[in-house]
N, C-alpha and C positions, 0 to 999 in steps of 0.2 A: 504494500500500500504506500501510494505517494501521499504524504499531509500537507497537504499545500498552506502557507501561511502568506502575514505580511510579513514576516522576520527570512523563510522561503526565499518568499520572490525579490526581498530587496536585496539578499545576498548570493543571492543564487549556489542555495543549498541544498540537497535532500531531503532534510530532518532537520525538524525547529530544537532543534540541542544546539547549545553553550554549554563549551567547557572555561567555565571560570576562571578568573585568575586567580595564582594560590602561590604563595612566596616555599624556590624552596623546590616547589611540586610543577610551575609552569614553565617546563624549559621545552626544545623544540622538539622533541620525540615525540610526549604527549599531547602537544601542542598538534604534531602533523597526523600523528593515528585519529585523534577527534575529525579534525579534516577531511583525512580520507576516507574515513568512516562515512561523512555525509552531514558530520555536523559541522562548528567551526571552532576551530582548538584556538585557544589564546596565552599568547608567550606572556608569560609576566616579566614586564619590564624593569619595575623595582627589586626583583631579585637579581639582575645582575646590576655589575660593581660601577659603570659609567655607560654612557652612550653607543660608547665604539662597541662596547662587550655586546649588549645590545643588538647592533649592529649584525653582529659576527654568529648570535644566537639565530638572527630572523636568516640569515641569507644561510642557515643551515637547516632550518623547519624548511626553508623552501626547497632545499634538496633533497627531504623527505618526503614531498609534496607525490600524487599522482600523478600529477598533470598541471600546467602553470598557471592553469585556471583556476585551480582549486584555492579558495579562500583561506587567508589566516589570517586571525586577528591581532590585536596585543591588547593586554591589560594595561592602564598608567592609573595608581591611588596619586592622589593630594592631599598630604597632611601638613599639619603642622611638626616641624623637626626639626631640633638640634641642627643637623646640616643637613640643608634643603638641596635636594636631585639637583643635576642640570635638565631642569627642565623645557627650555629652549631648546637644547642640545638634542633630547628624548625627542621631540614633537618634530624637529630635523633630521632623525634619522626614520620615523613612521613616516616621514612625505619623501623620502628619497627613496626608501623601500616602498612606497606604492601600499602601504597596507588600507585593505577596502572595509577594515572597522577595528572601532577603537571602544573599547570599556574603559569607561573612568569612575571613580568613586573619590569620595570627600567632597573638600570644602566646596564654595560656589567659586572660588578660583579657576577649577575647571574650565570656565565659559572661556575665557583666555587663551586657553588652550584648545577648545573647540574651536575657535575664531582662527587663529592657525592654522590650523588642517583642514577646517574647510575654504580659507584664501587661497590653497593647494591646489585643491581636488573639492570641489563641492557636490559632490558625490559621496566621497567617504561618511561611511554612515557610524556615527556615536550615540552608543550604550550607554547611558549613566545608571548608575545601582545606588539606591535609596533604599529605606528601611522605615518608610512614613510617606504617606500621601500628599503632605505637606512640603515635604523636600522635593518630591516627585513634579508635584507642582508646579515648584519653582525651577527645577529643572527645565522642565517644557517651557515653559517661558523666555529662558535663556537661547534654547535653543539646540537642544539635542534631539536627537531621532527618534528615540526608545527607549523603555525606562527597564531595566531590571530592577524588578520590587523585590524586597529582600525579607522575609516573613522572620519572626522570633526564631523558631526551628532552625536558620542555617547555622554554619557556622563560622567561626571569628565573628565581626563584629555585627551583633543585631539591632543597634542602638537600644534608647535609653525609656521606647514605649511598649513591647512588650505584646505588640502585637501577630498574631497569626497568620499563616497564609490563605486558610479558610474564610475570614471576615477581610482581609489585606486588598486580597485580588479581586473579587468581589466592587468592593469602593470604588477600586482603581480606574475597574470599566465602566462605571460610571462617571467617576469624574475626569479621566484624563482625556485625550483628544487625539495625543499621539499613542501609538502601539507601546506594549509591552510584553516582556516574559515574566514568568513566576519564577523567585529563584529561593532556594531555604530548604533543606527537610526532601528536598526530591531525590528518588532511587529510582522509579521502576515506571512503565508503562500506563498504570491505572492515574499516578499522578499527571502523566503527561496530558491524557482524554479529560482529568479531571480542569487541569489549568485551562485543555481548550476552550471545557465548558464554561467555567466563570469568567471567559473573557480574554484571557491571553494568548499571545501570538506564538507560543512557546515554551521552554524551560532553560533553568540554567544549573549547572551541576557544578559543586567541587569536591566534597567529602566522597563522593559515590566513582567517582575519576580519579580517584587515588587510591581505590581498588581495583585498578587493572592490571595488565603486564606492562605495559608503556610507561605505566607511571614511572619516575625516576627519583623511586626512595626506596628505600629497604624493605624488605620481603616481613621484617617485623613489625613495621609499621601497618601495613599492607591486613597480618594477619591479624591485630590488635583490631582494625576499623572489623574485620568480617568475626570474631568472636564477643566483639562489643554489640550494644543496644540500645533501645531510646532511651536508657536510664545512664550511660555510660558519658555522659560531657557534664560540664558543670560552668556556671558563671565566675570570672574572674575581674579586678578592674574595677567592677560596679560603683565603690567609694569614689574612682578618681571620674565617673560618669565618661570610659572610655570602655564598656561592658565587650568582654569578646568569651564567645564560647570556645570551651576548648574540650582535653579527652581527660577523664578524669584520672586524674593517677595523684603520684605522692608528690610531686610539684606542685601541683596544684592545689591538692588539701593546705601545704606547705603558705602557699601564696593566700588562699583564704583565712587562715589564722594569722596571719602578718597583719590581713585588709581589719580583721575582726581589731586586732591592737593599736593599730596605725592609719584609720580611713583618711584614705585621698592623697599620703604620702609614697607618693612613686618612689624616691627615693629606697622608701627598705625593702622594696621589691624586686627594683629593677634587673637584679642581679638574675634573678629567677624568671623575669619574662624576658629577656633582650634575645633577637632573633637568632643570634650565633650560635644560641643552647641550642633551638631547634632546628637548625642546620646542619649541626653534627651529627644528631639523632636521627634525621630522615635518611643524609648523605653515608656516615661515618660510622657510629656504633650501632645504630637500630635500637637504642634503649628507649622503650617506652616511657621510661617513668621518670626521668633526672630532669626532662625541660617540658614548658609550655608551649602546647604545640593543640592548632583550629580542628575542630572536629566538631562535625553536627549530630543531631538526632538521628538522622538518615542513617546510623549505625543501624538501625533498629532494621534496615530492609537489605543490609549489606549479607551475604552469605556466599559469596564466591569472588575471586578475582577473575575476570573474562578476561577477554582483548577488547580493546575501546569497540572494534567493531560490530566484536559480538553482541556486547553490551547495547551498542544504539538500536543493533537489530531487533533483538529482546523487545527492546519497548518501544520500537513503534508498531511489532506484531504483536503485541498485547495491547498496545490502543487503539489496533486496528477492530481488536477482536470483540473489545469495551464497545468501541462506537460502532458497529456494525453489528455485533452478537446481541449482546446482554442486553443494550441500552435499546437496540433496536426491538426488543423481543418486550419490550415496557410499552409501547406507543402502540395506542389501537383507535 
């Protein structure tokens, strides 16, 4: 079954799947198995070290590519940091590599950088990922393409309203004007028919794409997401209202008893959330439990590692099977 969308046909993809960005997790292997699979893989750009690396990552996702047609995206966050990206530099190497879509996330600084890449190419189509109607909002008025709405259930960061994707996506197709995906808590086929029903053009995945074999982290990590469950993440951060889900372990209990003595002082934490812990651990030792490290509920639907391809196959023959079997056998 072909599922035709607006997310589809503006990118000229098979299957309304995004692979998210994920520090760490989004380098170009993953990035081109999503791809070729049919959906669109996205490099994360803030996991590498400057521009040029950057650079050097996409012009090698490209040589993983099918066919030079086949789409890949990149990820770029905007935060606030200690030492700020070159971000000029990032948004000059996506217009010289020709990339035909861009996911952003954070501040409204963004729109800056939207303005950029579409002075380029005004065509290149930008994903912004929100976690509130409200942000959403203001997004589309800036002037992005499409929204990825980000439900309580994903994980890293869900902001700070604690909303679902049940009642989220819902709103969204009511109030927005431009397209969206659903992204949060997604595994499997049933959710995909379900986002199409409430309105979205789509889904986005990360936790659920870091159980496959492309992934490019360690096989313990890997088998931690498929023996965990929707009970297996836990909130961290919350004191300093920078809330990100993560996988529960003894880091983490660690960093919650700091938050309980210490609310809102990053400093007696820092030590225990700084990305280099979880870098090791994806890359280097595979320990579960020494650093904090993103991880959704979507554990709950996790039970195998496929190959990305299998994986997109899976579910869009089971939302095929949703909206033409089950769904169709309800309506008389």
């Amino acid at each position: 079954m072909v599922i035709t969308t607006k997310l589809t046909q503006r990118l000229g993809i098979a299957h309304p799947i995004i692979q998210g960005g994920m520090h760490y997790v989004g380098y170009a292997p993953l990035a081109a198995a999503v791809s070729n699979a049919g959906g669109i893989g996205m490099v994360t750009a803030l996991t590498q070290p400057n521009a040029e690396a950057l650079r050097s990552e996409l012009q090698k996702a490209k040589s993983l590519l099918r066919s030079a047609d086949t789409p890949i995206g990149v990820n770029l966050t905007v935060l606030p940091q200690l030492k700020s990206p070159d971000y000029p530099g990032i948004v000059q190497v996506l217009i010289d590599e020709r990339i035909p879509c861009v996911e952003t996330a954070g501040s409204p600084k963004c729109a800056e950088l939207w303005a950029m890449l579409k002075a380029a190419d005004p065509d290149v189509c930008i994903i912004h990922k929100c976690t509130t109607i409200r942000h959403a909002l203001k997004a589309e008025s800036l002037g992005c393409d499409m929204i990825s709405l980000d439900g309580f259930d994903c994980a890293g960061h869900p902001g700070e309203h604690d909303v679902g994707n049940f009642v989220l996506q819902p709103i969204a197709a009511r109030k927005l004007s431009i397209p969206y995906v659903t992204s949060g808590g997604v595994g499997d086929g049933k959710q995909l028919a379900a986002s199409l029903a409430m309105g979205a053009e789509g889904v986005n995945m990360g936790t659920r794409f870091m159980a496959t074999v492309e992934a490019p982290i360690r096989d313990e990590i890997k088998r931690a997401l498929v023996s965990g469950d929707e009970n297996s993440t836990t909130l961290v951060m919350r004191s300093l209202k920078n809330t990100e889900r993560v996988y529960k372990n003894a880091a983490a209990e660690q960093v919650l008893q700091i938050e309980a003595e210490h609310p809102g002082q990053i400093e007696k934490i820092y030590h225990l959330v700084k990305g280099d812990n979880y870098r090791a651990s994806f890359q280097e030792t595979g320990d579960t439990q020494s650093s904090i490290w993103s991880a959704g509920m979507v554990m709950g639907l996790i039970d195998d590692v496929p190959t990305c391809e299998a994986l997109i196959e899976q579910m869009v023959a089971e939302a095929e099977e949703i909206i033409r079997g089950r769904l169709a056998t309800m309506v008389r």
